[in-house]
C-alpha positions in Angstrom: 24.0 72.1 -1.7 27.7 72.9 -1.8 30.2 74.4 0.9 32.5 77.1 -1.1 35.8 78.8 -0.2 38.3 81.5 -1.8 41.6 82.8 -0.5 43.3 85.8 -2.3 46.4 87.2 -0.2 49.5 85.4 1.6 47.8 82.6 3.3 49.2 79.3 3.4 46.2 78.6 1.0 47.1 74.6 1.3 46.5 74.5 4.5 44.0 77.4 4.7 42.0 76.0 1.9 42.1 71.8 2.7 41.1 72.8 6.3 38.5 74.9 5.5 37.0 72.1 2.9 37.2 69.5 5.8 34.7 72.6 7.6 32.1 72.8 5.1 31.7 68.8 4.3 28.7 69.0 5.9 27.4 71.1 3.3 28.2 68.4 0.8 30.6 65.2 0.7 30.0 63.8 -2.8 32.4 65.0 -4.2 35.2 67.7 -3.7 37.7 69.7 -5.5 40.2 72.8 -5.5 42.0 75.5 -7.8 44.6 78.1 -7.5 46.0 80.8 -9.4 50.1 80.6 -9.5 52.7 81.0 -11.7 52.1 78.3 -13.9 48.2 79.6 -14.6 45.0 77.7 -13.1 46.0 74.7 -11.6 42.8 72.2 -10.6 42.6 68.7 -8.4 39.4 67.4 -8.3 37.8 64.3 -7.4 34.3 62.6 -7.2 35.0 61.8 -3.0 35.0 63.0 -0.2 37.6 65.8 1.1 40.1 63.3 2.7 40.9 62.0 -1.2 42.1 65.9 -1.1 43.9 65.7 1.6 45.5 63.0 0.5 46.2 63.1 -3.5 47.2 67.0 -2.9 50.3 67.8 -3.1 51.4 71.3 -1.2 51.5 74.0 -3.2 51.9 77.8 -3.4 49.0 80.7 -4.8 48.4 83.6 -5.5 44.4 83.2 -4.8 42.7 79.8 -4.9 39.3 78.3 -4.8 37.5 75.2 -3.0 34.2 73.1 -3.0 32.5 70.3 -1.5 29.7 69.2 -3.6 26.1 67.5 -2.8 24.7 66.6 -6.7 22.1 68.5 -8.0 22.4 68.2 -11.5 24.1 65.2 -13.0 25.6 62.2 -11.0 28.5 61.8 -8.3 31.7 61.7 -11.3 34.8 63.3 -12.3 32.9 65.4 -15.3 30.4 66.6 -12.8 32.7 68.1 -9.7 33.7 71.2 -9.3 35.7 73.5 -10.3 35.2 73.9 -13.6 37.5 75.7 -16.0 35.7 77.2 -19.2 36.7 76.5 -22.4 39.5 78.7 -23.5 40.7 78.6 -19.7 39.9 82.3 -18.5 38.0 81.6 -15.8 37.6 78.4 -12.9 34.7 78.6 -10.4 33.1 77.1 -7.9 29.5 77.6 -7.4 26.1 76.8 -4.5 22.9 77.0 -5.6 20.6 75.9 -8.9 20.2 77.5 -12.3 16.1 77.1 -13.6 17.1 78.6 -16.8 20.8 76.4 -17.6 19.3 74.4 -20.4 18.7 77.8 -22.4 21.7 78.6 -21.3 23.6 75.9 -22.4 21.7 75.8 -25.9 23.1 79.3 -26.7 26.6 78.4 -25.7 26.6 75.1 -27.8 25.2 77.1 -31.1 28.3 78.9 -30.1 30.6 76.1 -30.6 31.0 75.4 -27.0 31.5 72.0 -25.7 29.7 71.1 -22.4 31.7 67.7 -20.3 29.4 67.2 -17.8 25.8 67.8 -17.0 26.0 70.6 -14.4 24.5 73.7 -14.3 27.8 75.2 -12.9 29.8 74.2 -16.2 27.7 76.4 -18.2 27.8 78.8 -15.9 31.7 79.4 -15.8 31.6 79.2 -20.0 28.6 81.7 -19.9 30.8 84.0 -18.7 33.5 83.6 -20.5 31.1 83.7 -23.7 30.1 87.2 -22.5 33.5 88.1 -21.4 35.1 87.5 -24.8 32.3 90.1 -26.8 33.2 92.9 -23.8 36.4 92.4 -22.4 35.4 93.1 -19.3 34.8 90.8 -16.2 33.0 93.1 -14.1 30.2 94.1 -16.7 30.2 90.4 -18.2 29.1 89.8 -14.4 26.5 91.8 -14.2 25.1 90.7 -17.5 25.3 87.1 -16.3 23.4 88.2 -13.0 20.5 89.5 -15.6 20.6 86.1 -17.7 20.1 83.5 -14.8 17.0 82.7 -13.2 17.7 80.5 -9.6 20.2 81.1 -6.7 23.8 81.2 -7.2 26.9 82.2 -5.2 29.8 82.1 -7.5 33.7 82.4 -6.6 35.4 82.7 -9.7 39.4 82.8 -11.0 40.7 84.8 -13.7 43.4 83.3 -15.1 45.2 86.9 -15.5 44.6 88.6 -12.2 45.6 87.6 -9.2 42.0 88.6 -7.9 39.1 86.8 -7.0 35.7 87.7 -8.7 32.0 87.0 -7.2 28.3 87.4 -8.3 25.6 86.6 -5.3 21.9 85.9 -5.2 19.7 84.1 -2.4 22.6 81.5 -1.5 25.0 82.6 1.3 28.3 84.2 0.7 30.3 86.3 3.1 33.6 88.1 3.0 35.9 87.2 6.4 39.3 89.9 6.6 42.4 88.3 7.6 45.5 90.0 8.2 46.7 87.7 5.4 44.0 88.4 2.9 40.6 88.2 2.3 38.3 84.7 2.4 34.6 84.0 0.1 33.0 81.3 2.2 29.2 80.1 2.2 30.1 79.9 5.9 32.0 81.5 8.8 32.7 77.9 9.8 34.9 77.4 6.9 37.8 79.1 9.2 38.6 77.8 12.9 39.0 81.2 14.0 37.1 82.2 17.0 36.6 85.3 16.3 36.3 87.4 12.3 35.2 90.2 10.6 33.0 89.3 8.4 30.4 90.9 5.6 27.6 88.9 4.1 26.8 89.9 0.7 23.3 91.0 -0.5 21.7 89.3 -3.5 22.9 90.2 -7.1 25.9 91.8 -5.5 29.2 91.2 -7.7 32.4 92.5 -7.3 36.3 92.3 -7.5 38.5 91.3 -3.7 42.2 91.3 -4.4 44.3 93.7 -1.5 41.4 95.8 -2.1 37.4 94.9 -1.9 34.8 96.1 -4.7 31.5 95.5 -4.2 29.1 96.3 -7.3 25.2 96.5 -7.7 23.9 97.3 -11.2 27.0 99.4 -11.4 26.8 101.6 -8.4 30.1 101.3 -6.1 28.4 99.1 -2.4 30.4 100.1 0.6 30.7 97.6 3.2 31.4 97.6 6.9 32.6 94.7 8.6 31.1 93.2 11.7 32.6 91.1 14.3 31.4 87.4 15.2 32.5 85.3 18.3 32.2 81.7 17.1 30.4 78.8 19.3 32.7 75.9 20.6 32.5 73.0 18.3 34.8 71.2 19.0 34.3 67.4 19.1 36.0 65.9 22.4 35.4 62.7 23.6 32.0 61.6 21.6 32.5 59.4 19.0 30.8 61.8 16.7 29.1 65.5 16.4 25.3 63.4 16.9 26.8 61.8 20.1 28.0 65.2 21.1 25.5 67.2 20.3 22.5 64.7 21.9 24.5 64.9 25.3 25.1 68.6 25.2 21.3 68.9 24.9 19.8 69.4 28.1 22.4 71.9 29.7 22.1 74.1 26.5 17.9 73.8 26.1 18.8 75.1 30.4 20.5 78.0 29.3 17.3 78.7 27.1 15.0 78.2 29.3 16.8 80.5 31.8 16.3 83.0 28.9 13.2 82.6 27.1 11.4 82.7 30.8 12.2 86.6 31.4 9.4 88.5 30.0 11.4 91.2 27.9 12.9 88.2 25.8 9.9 87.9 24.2 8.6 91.5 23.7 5.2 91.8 24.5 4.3 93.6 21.3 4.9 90.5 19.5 2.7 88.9 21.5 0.1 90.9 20.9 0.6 91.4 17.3 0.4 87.5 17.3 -3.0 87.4 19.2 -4.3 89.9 17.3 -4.2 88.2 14.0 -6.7 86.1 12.4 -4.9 83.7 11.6 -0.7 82.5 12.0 0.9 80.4 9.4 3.9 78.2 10.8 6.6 77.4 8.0 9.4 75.3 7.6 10.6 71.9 6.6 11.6 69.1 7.9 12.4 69.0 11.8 11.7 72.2 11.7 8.2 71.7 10.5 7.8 69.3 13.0 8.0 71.5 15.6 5.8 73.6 14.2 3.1 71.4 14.4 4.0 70.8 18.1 3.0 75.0 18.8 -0.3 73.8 16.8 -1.1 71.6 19.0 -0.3 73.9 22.3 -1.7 77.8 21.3 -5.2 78.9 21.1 -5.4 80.0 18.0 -5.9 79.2 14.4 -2.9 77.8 13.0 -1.8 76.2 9.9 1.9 75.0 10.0 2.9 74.4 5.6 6.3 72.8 4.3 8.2 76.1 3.3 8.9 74.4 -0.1 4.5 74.2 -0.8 4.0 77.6 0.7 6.2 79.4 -1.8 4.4 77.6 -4.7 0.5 78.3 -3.3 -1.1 80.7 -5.3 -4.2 81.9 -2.9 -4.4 85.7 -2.0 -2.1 86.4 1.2 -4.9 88.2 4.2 -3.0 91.2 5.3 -4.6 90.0 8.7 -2.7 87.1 9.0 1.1 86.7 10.9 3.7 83.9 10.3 6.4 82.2 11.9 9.4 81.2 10.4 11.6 78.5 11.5 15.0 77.4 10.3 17.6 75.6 12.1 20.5 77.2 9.9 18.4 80.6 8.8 19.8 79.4 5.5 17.0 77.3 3.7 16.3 78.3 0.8 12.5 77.3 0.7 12.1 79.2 3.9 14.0 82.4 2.5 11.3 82.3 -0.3 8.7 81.9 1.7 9.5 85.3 3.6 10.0 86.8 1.0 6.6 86.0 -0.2 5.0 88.0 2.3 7.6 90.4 3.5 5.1 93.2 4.3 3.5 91.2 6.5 3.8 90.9 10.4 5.9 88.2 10.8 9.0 86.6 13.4 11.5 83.5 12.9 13.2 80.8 14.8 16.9 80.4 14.0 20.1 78.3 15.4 22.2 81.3 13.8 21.6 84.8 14.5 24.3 85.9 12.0 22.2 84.5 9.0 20.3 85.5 5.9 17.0 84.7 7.3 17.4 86.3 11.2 19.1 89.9 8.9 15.5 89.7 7.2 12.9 89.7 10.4 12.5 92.9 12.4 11.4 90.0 15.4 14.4 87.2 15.1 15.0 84.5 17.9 17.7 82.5 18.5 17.3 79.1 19.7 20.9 79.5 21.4 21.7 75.6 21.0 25.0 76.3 19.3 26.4 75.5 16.4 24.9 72.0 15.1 27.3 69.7 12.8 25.8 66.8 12.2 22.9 66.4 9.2 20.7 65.3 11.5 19.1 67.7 13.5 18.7 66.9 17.0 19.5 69.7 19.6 18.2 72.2 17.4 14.4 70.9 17.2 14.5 70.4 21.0 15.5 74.4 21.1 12.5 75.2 18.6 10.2 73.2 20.6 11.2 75.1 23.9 10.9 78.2 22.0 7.5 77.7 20.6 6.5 75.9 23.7 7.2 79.3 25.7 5.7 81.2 22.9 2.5 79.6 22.8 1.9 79.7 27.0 2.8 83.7 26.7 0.1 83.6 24.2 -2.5 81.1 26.0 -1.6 84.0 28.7 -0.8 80.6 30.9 2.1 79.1 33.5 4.7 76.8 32.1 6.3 76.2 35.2 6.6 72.5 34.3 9.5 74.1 31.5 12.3 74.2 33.9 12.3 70.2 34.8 13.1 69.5 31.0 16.8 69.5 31.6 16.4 67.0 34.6 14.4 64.9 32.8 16.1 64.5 30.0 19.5 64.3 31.8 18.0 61.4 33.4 17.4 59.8 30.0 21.2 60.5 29.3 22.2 58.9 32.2 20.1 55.5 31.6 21.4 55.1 27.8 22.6 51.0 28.8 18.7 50.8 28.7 18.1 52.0 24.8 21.5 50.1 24.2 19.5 47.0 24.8 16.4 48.1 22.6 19.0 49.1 19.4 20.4 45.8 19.5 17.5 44.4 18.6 15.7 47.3 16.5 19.1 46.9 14.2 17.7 43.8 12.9 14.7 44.8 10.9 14.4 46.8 8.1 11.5 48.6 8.6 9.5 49.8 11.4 6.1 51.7 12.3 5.6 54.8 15.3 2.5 55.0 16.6 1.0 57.5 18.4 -2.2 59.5 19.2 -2.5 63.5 19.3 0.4 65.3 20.2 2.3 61.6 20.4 1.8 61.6 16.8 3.7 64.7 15.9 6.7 63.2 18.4 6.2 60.0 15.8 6.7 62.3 13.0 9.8 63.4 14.5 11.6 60.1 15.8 10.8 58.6 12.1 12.3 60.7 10.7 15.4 60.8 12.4 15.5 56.7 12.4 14.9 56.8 8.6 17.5 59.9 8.4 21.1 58.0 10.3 20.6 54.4 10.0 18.5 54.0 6.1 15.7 51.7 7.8 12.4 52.4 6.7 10.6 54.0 9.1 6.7 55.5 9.1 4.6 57.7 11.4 1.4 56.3 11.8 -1.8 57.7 14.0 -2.7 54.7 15.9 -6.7 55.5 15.1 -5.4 54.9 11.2 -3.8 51.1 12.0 -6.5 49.3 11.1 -7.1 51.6 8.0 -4.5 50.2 5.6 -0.9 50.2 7.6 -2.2 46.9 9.2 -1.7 44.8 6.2 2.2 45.5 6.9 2.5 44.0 10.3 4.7 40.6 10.2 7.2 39.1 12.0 9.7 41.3 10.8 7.8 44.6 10.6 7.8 45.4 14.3 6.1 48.5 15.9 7.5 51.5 18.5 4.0 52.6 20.2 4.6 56.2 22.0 1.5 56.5 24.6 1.9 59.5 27.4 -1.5 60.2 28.0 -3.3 58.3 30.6 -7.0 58.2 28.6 -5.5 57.1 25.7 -3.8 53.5 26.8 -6.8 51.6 27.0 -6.8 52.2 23.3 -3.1 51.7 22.7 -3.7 47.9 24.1 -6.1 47.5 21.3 -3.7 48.3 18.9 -0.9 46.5 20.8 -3.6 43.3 21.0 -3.8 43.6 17.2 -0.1 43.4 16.3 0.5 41.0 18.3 -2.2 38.7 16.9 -0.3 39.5 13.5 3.1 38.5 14.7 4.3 41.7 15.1 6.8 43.1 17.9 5.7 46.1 19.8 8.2 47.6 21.6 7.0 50.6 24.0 8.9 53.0 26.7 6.7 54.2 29.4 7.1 58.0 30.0 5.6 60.1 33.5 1.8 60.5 31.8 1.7 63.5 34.7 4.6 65.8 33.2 3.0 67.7 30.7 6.2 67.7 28.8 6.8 64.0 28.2 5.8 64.3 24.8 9.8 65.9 24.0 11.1 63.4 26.1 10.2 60.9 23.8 11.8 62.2 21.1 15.1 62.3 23.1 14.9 58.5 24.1 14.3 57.7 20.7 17.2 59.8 19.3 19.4 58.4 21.5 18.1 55.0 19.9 18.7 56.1 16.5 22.1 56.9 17.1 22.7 53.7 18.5 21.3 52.0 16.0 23.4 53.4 13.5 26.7 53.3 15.3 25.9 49.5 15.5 25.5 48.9 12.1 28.7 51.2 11.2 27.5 53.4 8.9 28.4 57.0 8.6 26.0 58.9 11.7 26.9 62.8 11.0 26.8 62.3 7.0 24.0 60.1 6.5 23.9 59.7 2.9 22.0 61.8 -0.2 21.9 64.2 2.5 23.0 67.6 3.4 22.9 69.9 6.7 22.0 73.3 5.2 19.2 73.1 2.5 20.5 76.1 -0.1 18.8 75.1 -2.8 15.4 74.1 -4.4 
């Protein structure tokens, strides 16, 4: 995954460009890079760190059009060779590229019986010497782009320099790339985020879309002219202020946002009563997503009468059983942007179908008639916190509608889990001592379980210990042969029927030497279940800020999922 930016016009593109890199590190921090167009030719700086190298090995300069990238490896390791941009071999072209090539060994094959020379190992250094290899037998940079859009096979946006125009060029397919207006100029960005504006005109293109933007924008499709009309985006608020990072921030923000979507969700027309019915009248509703995002999935399993089977986005786009026109399916993405989820819809686009986004303005909510946004504002951090507490409420509201049944018990989240908020000194304490060990079991039971899943994960995800969901039935099945001393246990236990059980678990660690550590939630709120997973964010977070690593970038990872 890779955050990508382009300026052509009379920006300050040092400034423009640097900032707009500092942006879009949370689409990838391995490594980072720049290159501009000016008088001299293509100038590059790249290096295999993160953006505040750039900011500080960078000398200012002037540009006629320029072009950035923060990288997350795909192909090839974290190293000078491998970070973009690249500049092709007889120095026509530099570009910067998010997304995978399948087909780039072929690729690169044909080039080398060519007498090229490949540096590195990426996918995107063939790439920018592909087009030059076509470029030099037709002379022409617009049709040489739309033969390269016919040779690859995977997901690409490219943002390429010529080194004799003072243009930018661009070839598009299922990773995100938008054009913002500026009264300086025109931007490429995988993101709207990539400019602090508050407010742009922007237009995202479509896939295998390629074109020319210099004072002028052309937009191509297997040679037919695309016109284009910008539209206009207010941007959420993100700005940082007195946490001591985006996950602080965003964790407290959490229960007067999930409010405002309560206050939403509850009014009957926000949820159209067609899709209701369509829903009910299916025989059967896949749930897809990955990650958190599956998570909470499995949470509106747990609550709707109905069949339902909830599949990892990147499994479902690989299953090759017959689709039942019958069937519905939810989609749920926290950035609409993943690329496994993209695929999926895809997949079965003719089918009756809605998704869950954080961002109404993305690829996946411009693809469903029936989109919903989760209206928890923009989320920086990798991990995803506020944004499966908005897919739970969603789903939780979706599936009552559904059950035709009250969810009254909704509107005392907030309280709730501002009253968590408020007694953080308490999970202090606990992630002083969960710091110490280096790996750790949840156990639950039923819908306890799925909160296990979810509170693993986010352990495992900001502070590296090794974390694992268990079902508490399945202890004594295999995970027991872990339990030690130093191989504690977080037991998560809200309904009343099930404790008696939980002791015999608890009894059995014990006996082993193991710590149990356990957090008693109201067994009578129906919604105690999410409350969990807030108290044991909070310890996450703590966890890691105690042992100083890096919370909003945990490492290997990225925020938006672009590629396969």
């Amino acid at each position: 995954m890779c955050g990508i930016i382009g300026l052509v016009g009379s920006f300050n593109h040092y400034d423009v460009l640097l900032k707009g890199l500092k942006r879009l590190e949370y689409r990838g921090y391995d490594s980072s890079g720049i290159g501009y167009l000016n008088k001299d030719g293509i100038v590059i700086n790249k290096y295999p760190e993160s953006v505040d190298t750039l900011f500080k090995e960078v000398k200012k300069f002037t540009a006629y059009c320029s072009i950035g990238h923060t990288r997350w490896a795909t192909h090839g390791k974290v190293s000078y060779k491998n970070t973009h941009p690249f500049i092709s071999k007889n120095g026509l072209f530099c570009l910067v590229h998010n997304g995978t090539i399948n087909n780039f060994l072929t690729l690169k094959e044909e080039l080398i019986s060519n007498g090229y020379i490949m540096n590195g190992d990426t996918d995107s250094e063939v790439l920018v010497n592909y087009l030059e290899y076509l470029f030099l037998n037709n002379h022409n940079i617009l049709l040489s782009l739309k033969l390269l859009d016919s040779k690859l096979d995977g997901s690409y946006s490219l943002v390429i320099i010529s080194k004799n125009e003072e243009a930018l060029y661009f070839l598009k397919n299922q990773t995100s790339l938008l054009l913002i207006e500026k009264e300086e100029g025109y931007v490429l960005t995988s993101d709207v985020y990539s400019l602090d504006d508050k407010e742009i005109n922007y237009y995202e293109f479509e896939d295998h879309q390629y074109g020319k933007i210099d004072n002028n924008v052309e937009i191509y499709k297997n040679d037919i002219k695309i016109s284009h009309n910008f539209k206009r985006l207010i941007k959420d608020d993100v700005n940082i202020n007195s946490c001591s990072c985006y996950l602080e921030k965003e964790l407290f923000e959490c229960p007067a946002l999930i409010e405002k979507e309560i206050q939403y969700y509850s009014k009957s027309e926000s949820i159209p009563q067609n899709v209701i019915n369509e829903l009910n009248s299916k025989r059967k509703i896949y749930v897809i997503g990955c990650g958190t995002s599956f998570h909470a999935g499995l949470i509106f399993k747990e609550i709707v009468d109905k069949e339902v089977e909830v599949i990892l986005a990147s499994e479902f786009i690989y299953q090759n059983k017959s689709l039942n026109e019958n069937d519905g399916y939810i989609f749920i993405s926290q950035s609409g942007e993943t690329l496994d989820v993209i695929r999926s819809i895809e997949k079965v686009k003719n089918a009756f179908f809605i998704s869950i986004t954080n961002n109404k303005d993305s690829t996946i909510s411009r693809k469903s008639k029936y989109h919903f946004d989760i209206m928890v504002q923009k989320e920086i951090s990798v991990a995803s916190t506020k944004a499966y507490f908005g897919e739970v409420v969603f789903l939780y509201i979706l599936a009552k509608r559904m059950n035709d049944e009250n969810y009254k018990e909704i509107f005392d989240l907030p309280f709730r889990m501002n009253q968590i908020k408020s007694n953080i000194k308490e999970i202090e304490t606990l992630a002083y001592q969960v710091k110490e060990y280096k790996n750790l079991l949840f156990l639950g039971k039923g819908i306890d379980y799925l909160s296990c899943l979810e509170c693993s994960l986010k352990l495992k995800e900001i502070t590296y210990i090794h974390s694992e969901a268990i079902y508490l039935g399945e202890l004594k099945h295999g995970p027991l042969a872990l339990i030690n001393k130093d191989f504690p246990s977080i037991i998560l236990i809200t309904n009343d029927e099930l404790k008696e059980i939980g002791e015999i678990s608890i009894n059995e660690i014990k006996s082993r030497d193991g710590k149990v550590f356990i957090k008693q939630f109201d067994s009578s709120y129906k919604l105690s279940f999410l409350l969990q997973v807030y108290y044991y964010d909070f310890l996450a977070f703590l966890v890691a800020k105690n042992l100083g690593v890096n919370i909003d970038k945990p490492r290997n990872l990225a925020k938006s999922v672009t590629v396969e």
